[in-house]
Structure formats: structure tokens, C-alpha cells
C-alpha positions in Angstrom: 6.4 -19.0 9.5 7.9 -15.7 11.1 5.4 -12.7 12.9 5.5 -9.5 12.3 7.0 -9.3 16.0 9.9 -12.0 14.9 10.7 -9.4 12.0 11.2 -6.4 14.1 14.4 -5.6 15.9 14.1 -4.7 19.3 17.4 -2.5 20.7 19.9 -1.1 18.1 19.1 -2.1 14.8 21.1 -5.0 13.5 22.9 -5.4 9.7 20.9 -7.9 8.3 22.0 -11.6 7.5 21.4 -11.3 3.4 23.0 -8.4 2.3 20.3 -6.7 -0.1 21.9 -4.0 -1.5 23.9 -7.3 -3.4 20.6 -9.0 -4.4 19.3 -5.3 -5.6 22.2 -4.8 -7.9 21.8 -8.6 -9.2 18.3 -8.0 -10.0 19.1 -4.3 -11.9 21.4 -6.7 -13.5 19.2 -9.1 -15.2 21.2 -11.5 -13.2 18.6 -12.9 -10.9 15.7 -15.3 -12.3 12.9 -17.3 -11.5 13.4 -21.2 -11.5 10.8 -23.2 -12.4 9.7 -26.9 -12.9 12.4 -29.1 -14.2 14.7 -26.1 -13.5 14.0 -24.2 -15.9 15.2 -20.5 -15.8 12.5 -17.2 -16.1 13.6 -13.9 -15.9 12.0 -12.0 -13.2 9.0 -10.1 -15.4 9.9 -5.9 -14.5 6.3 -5.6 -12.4 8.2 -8.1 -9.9 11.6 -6.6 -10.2 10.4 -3.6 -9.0 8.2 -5.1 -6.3 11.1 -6.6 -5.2 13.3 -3.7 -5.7 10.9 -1.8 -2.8 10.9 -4.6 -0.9 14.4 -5.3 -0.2 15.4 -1.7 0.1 12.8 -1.7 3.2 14.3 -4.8 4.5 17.7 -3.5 4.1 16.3 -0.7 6.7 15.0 -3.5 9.1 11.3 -2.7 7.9 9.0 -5.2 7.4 7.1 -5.7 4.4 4.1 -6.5 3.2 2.6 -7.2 -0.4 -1.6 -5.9 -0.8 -3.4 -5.9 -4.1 -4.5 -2.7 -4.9 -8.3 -4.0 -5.0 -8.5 -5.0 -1.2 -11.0 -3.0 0.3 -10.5 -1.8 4.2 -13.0 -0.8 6.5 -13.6 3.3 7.3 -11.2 2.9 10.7 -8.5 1.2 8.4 -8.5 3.3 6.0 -8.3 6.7 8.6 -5.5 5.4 10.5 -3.3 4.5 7.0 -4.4 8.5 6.5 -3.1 9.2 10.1 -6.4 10.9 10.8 -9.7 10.3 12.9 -12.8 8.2 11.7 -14.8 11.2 12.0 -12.6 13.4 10.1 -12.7 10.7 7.0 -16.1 10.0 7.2 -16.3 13.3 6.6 -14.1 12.7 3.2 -16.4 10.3 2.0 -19.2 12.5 3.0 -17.9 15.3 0.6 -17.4 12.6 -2.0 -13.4 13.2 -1.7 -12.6 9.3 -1.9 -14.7 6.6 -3.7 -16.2 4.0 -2.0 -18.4 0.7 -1.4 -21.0 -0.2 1.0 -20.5 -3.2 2.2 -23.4 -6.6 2.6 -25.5 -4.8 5.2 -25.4 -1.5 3.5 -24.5 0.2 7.1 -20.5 0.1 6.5 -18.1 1.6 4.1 -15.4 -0.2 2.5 -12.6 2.0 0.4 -10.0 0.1 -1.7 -6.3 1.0 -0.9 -5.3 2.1 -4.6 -7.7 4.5 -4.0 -6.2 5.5 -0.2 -3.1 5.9 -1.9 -4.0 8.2 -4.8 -5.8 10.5 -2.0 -2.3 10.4 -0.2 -0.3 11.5 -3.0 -2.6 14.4 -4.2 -2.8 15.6 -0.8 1.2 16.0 -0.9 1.2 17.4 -4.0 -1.1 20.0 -2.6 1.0 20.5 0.6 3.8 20.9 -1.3 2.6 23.2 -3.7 1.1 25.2 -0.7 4.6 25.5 0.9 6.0 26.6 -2.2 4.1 29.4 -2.7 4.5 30.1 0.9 8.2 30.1 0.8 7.8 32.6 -2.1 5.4 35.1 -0.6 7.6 35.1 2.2 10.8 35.8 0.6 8.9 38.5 -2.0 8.0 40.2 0.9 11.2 40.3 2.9 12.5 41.9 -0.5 10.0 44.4 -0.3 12.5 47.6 1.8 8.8 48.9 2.9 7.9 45.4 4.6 7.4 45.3 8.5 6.7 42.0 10.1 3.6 41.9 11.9 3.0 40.8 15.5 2.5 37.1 15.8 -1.0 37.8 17.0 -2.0 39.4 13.5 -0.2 36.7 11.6 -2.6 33.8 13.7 -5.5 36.1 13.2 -5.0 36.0 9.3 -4.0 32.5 9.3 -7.9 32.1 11.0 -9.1 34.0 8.9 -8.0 32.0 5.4 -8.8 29.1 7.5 -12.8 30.0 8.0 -12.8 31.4 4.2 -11.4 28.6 3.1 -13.7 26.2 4.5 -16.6 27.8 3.7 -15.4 27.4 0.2 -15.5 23.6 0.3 -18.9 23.5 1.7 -20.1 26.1 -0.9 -18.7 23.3 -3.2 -19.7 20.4 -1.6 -23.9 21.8 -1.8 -23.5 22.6 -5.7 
């Protein structure tokens, strides 16, 4: 059986042996099936297809891959550094009740199940993006504004402080009702 380390290139990244994007288009295809005892021929049921869709197309970049149910549960250290953040900081998530979770046999540790790690994810870029949007669009209503003058880049931090401490206060106004 081959290790994570045995998957990864090391040095310039090398075309792999099976040429995916081959097997992808066979499998869009309805061309590729399952074969089972005595032979017999399945197709692949579309759940799998696209499983194996994603998977290949990461291959194909030299990735590895790796298949998790979404029920499997992952400790509070797990689950902050899939988020790319600090245990503190998502402690402090499942303090404000941002993210479900489980205590675990001994009622001292968390557990938090990675469908639910990923739903967080994507509503936080939706929320980034939408944030950006309307950033892009102040900006460029103000620039069409002929009476607009930039201000210093010490004002624009101060304001950007500003919203910061206002908007935090917000989500602990929220998280006490």
C-alpha cells in the first residue's frame, strides 16, 4: 500500500502514468462500469461518478486524495487547522454557537463533524465575497463622485478600526440575547 509521502512528487511535478483527463471523459461518457462477481457489468451509480470525477481531476494535478464521510467527527485542533485558524479562535466559534457540535465520552472535549466544517467554510466565502463586492462598488461609486478626495491612509486605517470595534461589539450584543 502507498503513503501519503509515496504519492507526493518531490522536484518538478511529473505527468502522471494514467492519463485522467482519458478516464474523466470515459466516465462523462457512460463508458466506464463497475464489474462485479461473475463479471457482471454495473454502471458507475452518478454519487460515484462524481466522487471520482473530483478525484481524478486532483490526481491529474499530482494531489493526493482522500475519501471522508461526511459524519466523521474531528477533534477542536482538527477541525481549526482544516479552518486555517487557531484553537482558541474556534473555540471561540463554538463558544458563540457558530458551528454545531458533540462532547465527546468524558464530556471535557469537543468533537465537530466535517460536513458541518465545510458548510461553515462555504458561508464564510459567501460572506467574503459578498463583502468585497460591495467594497469594489463603494469604491468605484466614490471615485465617480467629481467632489471625492481620497483620504490619508492613516484616516482610512482609523475607519477600518473603527467598523472593526462596531462590528464586534455587534456579535457579542448578539451572542448575550
Amino acid at each position: 500500500m502507498a503513503t501519503k509521502d509515496d504519492l507526493q512528487t518531490k522536484g518538478p511535478r511529473r505527468k502522471p502514468s494514467l492519463d485522467y483527463s482519458l478516464l474523466s471523459e470515459a466516465l462523462q461518457e457512460g463508458k466506464l462500469f463497475l464489474l462485479g462477481p461473475g463479471n457482471e457489468k454495473y454502471d458507475i451509480p452518478s454519487p460515484l461518478a462524481k466522487i471520482l470525477q473530483e478525484a481524478m481531476a486532483e490526481l491529474y494535478r499530482g494531489k493526493t486524495v482522500e475519501v471522508v464521510t461526511s459524519n466523521l467527527q474531528v477533534t477542536t485542533q482538527d477541525a481549526a487547522d482544516y479552518l486555517g485558524m487557531s484553537r482558541p479562535t474556534f473555540v471561540q466559534l463554538l463558544n458563540d454557537g457558530k458551528l454545531p457540535y458533540t462532547q465527546a465520552g468524558d464530556g471535557k472535549h469537543r468533537r465537530i463533524r466535517i460536513s458541518d466544517l465545510v458548510d461553515y467554510q462555504q458561508q464564510e466565502k459567501l460572506k467574503r465575497d459578498a463583502a468585497y463586492t460591495e467594497f469594489l462598488r463603494l469604491g468605484q461609486e466614490m471615485q465617480a463622485d467629481p467632489n471625492y478626495i481620497e483620504p490619508p491612509m492613516d484616516e482610512i486605517i482609523r475607519i477600518i478600526k473603527e467598523i472593526r470595534k462596531e462590528n464586534a461589539g455587534r456579535e457579542r450584543a448578539k451572542g448575550n440575547s
